[in-house]
C-alpha positions in Angstrom: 168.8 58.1 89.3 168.2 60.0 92.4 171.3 58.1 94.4 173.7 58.8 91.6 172.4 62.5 91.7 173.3 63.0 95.1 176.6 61.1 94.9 177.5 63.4 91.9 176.6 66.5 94.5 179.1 64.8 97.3 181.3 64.5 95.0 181.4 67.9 94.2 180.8 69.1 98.0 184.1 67.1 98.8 186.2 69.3 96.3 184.4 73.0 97.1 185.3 72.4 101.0 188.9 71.2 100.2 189.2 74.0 98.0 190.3 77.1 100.5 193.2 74.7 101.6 195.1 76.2 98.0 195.1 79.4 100.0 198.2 77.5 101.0 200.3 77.0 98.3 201.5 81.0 97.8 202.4 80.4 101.7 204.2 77.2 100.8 206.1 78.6 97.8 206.5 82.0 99.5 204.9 83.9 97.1 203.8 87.4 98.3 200.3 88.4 96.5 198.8 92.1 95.9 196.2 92.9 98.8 193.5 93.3 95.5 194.0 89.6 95.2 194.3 88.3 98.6 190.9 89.9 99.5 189.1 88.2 96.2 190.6 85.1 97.0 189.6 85.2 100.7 185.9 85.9 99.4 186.1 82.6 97.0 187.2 80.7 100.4 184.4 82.5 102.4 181.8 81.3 99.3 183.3 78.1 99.4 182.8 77.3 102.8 179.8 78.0 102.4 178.5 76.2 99.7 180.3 73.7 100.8 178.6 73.0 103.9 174.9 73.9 102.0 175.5 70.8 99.5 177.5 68.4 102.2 174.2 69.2 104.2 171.8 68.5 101.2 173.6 65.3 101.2 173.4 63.7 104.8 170.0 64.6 105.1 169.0 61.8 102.3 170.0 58.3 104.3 170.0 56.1 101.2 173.3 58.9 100.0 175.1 59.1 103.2 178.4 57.8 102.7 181.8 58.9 104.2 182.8 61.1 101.8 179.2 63.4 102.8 180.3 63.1 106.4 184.3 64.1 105.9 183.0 66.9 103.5 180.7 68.4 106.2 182.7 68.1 108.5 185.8 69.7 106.5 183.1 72.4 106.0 181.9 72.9 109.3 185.4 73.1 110.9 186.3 76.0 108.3 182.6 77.8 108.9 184.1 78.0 112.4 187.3 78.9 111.7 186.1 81.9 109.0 183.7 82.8 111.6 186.2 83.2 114.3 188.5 85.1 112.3 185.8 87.7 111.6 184.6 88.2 115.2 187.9 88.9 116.3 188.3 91.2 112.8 185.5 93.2 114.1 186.6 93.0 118.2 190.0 94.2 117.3 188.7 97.0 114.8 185.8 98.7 117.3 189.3 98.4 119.7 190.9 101.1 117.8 
């Protein structure tokens, strides 16, 4: 029960970290959004990241549930944890610039 529990939660993991890559598809169709909506949907891709990463994590850490699809979702996860990170240090560098 406990194995099917946690291959439920990778399952789920897998889909919240590949979920900021629909950030895309407005770029890909060249859809211009309102700022309103680009900042909410930035937030949902800064949550998702991180709960993302939280579950992916909650999974490797149990050996009998490690499969590929806990490592590819962590590191998915961890790869965009870097990335949103880096985008807000340099936020913050370039606006105590000014």
């Amino acid at each position: 029960m406990e194995k099917k529990k946690l291959q439920n939660i990778s399952i789920i993991a897998l889909i919240i970290s590949i979920l900021p890559f629909a950030t895309l598809i407005p770029t890909f169709l060249q859809i211009i959004l309102p700022d309103g909506i680009r900042t909410v949907w930035s937030g949902i891709n800064i949550a998702c990241v991180i709960t993302g990463l939280c579950l992916s994590i909650i999974c490797v850490k149990n050996n009998e549930s490690r499969s590929l699809i806990n490592i590819i979702s962590t590191i998915i996860s961890g790869l965009l944890l870097l990335l949103v990170s880096g985008i807000i240090v340099l936020a913050l560098f370039l606006t105590f610039l000014q």
